[in-house]
C-alpha positions in Angstrom: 22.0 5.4 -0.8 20.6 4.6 2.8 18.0 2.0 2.6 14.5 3.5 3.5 11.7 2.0 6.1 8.6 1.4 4.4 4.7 0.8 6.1 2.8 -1.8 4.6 -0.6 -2.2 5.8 -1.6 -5.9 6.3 -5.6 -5.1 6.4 -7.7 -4.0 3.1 -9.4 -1.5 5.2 -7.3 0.3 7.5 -9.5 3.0 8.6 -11.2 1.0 10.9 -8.0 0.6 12.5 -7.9 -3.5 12.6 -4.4 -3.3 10.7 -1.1 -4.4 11.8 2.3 -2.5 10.2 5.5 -3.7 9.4 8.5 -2.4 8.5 10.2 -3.1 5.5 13.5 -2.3 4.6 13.4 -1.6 1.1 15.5 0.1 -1.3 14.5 2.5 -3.6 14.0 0.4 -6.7 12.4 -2.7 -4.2 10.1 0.2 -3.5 9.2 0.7 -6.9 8.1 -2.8 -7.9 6.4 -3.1 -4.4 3.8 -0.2 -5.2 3.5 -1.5 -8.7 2.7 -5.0 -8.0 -0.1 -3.4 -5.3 -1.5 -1.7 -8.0 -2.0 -4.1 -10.3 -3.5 -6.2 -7.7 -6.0 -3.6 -6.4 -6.6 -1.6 -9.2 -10.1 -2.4 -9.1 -10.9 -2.0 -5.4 -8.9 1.1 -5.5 -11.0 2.7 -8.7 -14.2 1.6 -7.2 -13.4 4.0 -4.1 -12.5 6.4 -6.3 -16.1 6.6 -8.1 -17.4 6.2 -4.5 -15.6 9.2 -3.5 -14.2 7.5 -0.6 -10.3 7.9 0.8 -7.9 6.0 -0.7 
């Protein structure tokens, strides 16, 4: 399997547009544990925008 470029955004708040992006050359299963590891770290920050109603 090809290995995939990935975005990662290096700012909390990107929609401001003060974010830098990197690639990442990731396979699939490097990937996996990527997103899950940045959900467990921003679970709360991302449920809190959630109630707000704001983008993700």
């Amino acid at each position: 399997m090809a290995e995939k470029q990935y975005l990662i955004l290096l700012d909390i708040d990107a929609r401001k547009g003060q974010c830098k992006k990197i690639n990442l050359c990731l396979d699939y299963e490097d990937a996996l544990i990527l997103a899950d590891d940045d959900i467990n770290e921003n679970w709360e920050i991302y449920r809190e925008k959630f109630l707000r109603g704001d983008s993700p």
